[in-house]
C-alpha positions in Angstrom: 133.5 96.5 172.6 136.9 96.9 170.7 138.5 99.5 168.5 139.8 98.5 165.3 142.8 100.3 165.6 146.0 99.5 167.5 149.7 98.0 167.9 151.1 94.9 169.4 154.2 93.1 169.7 155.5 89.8 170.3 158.9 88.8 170.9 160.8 85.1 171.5 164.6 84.5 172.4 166.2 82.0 170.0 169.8 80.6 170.6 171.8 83.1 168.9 169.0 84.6 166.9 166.2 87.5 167.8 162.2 86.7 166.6 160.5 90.3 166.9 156.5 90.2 165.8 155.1 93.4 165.5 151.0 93.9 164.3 149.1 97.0 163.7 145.6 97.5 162.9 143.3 100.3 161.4 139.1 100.1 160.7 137.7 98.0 157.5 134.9 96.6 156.5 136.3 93.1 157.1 139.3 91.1 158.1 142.1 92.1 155.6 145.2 90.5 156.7 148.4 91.5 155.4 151.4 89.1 156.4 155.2 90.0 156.1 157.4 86.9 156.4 161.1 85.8 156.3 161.2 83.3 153.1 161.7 80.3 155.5 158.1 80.9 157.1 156.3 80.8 154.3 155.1 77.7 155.1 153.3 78.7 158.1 151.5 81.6 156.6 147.9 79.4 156.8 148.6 78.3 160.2 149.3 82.4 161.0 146.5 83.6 159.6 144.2 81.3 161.2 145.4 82.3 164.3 144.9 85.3 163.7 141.6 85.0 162.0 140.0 83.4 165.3 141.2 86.2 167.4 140.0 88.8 165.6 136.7 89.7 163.4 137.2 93.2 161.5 139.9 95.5 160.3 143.1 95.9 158.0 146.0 94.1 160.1 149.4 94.2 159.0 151.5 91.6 160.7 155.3 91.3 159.9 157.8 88.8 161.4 161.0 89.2 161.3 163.8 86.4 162.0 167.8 87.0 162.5 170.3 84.2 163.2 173.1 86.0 164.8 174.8 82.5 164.3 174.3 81.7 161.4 177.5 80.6 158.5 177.3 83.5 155.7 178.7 82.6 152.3 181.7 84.5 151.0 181.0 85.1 147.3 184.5 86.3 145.3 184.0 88.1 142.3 187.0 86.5 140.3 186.3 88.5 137.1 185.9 91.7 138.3 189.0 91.3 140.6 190.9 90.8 137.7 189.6 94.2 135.6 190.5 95.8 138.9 194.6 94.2 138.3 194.6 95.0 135.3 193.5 98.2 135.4 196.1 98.8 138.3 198.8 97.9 135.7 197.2 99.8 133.0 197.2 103.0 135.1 201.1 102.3 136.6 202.3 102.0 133.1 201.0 105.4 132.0 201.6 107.4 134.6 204.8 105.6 136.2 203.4 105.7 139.6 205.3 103.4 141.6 203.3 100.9 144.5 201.9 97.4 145.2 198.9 95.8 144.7 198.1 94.5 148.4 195.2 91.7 149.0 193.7 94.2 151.6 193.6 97.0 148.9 191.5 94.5 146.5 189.5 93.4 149.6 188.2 97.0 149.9 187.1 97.2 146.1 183.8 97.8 145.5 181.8 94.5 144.4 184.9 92.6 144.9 183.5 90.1 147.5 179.3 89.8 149.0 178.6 88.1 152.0 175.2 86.1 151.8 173.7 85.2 154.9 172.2 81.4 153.5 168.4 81.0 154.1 167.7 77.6 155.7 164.8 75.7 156.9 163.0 76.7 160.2 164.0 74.3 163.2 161.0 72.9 165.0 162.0 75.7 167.7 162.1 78.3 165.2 158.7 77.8 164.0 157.2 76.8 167.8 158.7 80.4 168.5 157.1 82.1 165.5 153.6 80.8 166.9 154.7 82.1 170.2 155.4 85.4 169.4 152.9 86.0 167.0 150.1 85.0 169.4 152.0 87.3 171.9 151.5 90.2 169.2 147.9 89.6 168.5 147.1 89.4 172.7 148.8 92.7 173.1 146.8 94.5 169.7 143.7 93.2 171.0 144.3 94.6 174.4 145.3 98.2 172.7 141.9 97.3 171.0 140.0 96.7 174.0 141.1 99.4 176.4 140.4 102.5 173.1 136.9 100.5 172.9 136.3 101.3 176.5 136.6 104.3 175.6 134.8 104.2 172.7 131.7 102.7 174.5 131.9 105.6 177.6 131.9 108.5 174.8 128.4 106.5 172.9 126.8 106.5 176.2 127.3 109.4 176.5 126.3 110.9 173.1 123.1 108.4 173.6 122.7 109.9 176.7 122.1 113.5 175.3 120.2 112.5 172.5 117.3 110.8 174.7 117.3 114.2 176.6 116.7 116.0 173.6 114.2 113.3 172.4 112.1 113.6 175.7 111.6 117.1 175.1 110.9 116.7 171.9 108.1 114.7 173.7 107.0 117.4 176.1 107.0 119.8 173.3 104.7 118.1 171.1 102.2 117.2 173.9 100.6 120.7 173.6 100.7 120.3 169.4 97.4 120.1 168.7 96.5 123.3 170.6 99.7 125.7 169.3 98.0 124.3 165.8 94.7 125.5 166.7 95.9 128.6 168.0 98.1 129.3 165.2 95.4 129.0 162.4 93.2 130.7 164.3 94.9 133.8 163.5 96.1 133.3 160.3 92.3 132.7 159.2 91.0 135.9 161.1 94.1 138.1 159.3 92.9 136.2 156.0 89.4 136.1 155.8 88.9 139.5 157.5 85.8 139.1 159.4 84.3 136.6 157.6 82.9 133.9 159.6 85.0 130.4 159.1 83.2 127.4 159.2 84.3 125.3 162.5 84.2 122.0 161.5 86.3 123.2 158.5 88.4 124.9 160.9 88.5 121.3 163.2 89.1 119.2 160.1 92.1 121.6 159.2 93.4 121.4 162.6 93.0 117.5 162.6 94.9 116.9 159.6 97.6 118.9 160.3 98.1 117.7 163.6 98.2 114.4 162.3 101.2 115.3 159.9 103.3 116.5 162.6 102.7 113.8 164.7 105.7 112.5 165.8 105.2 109.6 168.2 105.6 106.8 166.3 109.2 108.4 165.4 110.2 109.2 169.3 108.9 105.5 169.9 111.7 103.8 167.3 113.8 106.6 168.2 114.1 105.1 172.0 114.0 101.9 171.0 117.1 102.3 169.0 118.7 103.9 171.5 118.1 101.2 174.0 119.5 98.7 172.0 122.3 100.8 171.0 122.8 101.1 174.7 122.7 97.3 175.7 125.6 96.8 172.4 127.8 98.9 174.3 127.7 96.9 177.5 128.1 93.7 175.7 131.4 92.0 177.1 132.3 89.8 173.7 131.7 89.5 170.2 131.9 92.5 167.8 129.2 95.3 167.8 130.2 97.4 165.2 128.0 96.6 162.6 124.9 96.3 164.0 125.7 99.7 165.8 126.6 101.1 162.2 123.0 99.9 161.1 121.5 101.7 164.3 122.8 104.8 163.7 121.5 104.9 160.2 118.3 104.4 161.5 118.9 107.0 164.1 119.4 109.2 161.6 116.7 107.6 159.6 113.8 109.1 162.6 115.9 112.2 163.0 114.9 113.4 159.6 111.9 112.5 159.9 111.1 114.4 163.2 112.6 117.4 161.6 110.5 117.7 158.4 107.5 116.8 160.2 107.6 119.1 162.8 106.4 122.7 162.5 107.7 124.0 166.0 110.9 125.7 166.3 111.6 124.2 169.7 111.3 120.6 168.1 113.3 122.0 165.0 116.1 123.0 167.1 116.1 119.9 169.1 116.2 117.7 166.1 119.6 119.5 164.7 120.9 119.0 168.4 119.8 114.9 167.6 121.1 114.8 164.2 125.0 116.5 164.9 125.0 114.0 167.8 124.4 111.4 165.5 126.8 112.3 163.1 129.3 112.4 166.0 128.3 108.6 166.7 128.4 107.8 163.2 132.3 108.9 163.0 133.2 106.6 166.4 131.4 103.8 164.9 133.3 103.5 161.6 136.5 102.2 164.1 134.2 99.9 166.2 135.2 96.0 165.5 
């Protein structure tokens, strides 16, 4: 079981250079791949997202590359015009005011906008790009790791959650073994406060009793309620593939028989119980919104 959140990065020496990959993930629906990349690896962006695509299944992953030859030749850019405005300007301003002094190359050197140094963007070396593929494979082994190790503990904390709900759902069980009697019991003396010493039919009484009993019935609901919970149990041992889905669809249906239980039942025990299910439930249901 995996988290859908985490970090990883990847790194790869290049002569004179430095390749840093870094990727972070957060919970989604789906894979949503975001990829930041230096204008010279645009080219591989298909052949990075399919690497990343069969590593992982679900979640928002922003991945960003970023390339820097330490060695590479910058262009000097002169900006001959604006130079010139600055001279003449210089003259301008020594004419006015008689202020004496030189105009020095270093002075005009130190002129805003008066030169730009662009660093040129060439094509990727076979290296460069085997290096890109390196790193970024590192990244995604160490964000899946991060993913792995949270979903660990992801899967101890749903085991144990499960764990307390089928204690609560056995005595849910135990508690509505002695239904039908409580039932009888209970309109028993209702009726004798009621009718106040008038004799009560019995098999009215019986057929009241029956059909009551019947609607709070709630075995089939313990039944589906345990086997969710078993198979919620056996996704959280799986060792590969994701589980979060089919857990998200489990705890629906958890929550589903919860309900049900609760509106059926009459008995404050199994009332009680129920809410004890149904916040643990809701506890589940926020884990499994980060489960890949």
């Amino acid at each position: 079981m995996r988290s859908m959140s985490g970090f990883g990065r990847g790194n790869a020496p290049l002569g004179g250079g430095r390749l840093v990959v870094e990727a972070k993930s957060v919970n989604h629906r789906f894979l949503d791949l975001k990829l930041k990349l230096p204008p010279e690896a645009m080219a591989l962006e298909p052949e990075l997202r399919r690497l990343v695509s069969g590593r992982l299944e679900r979640g928002r992953v922003d991945l960003a590359v970023s390339l820097q030859r330490e060695n590479g030749c910058p262009d000097v850019r002169v900006n001959h015009p604006l130079l010139k405005r600055y001279v003449k300007a210089a003259h301008a301003i020594r004419k006015e005011t008689g202020v004496e002094g030189e105009i020095t190359l270093q002075a005009l050197l130190h002129l805003p906008g008066a030169i730009r140094v662009e660093f040129r963007q060439g094509e990727l070396s076979r290296a460069e790009s085997s290096a890109i593929r390196d790193a970024v494979g590192d990244a995604i082994t160490s964000l899946v790791g991060m993913r792995e190790r949270e979903g660990e503990a992801l899967a101890r904390d749903l085991r144990k959650r499960l764990g307390a709900i089928r204690r609560r759902a056995s005595s849910i069980h135990k508690r509505a073994g002695g239904l039908e009697k409580r039932l009888t019991a209970r309109l028993r003396e209702r009726v004798r406060k009621l009718a106040e010493g008038v004799e009560v039919d019995p098999a009215r009484l019986a057929q009241e009793i029956a059909y009551l009993a019947d609607r709070a019935d709630v075995a089939e609901e313990l039944v589906r309620l345990d086997a969710h919970l078993d198979a919620m149990l056996e996704l959280s041992d799986r060792k590969a593939g994701p589980a979060g889905k089919q857990l998200d669809f489990l705890t629906q249906e958890l929550h589903r028989e919860t309900n049900t239980i609760h509106s059926k039942s009459g008995d404050l025990a199994v009332s009680r119980a129920a809410l004890e299910i149904k916040s643990e439930v809701e506890k589940i249901r926020e884990q499994v919104q980060n489960i890949e």
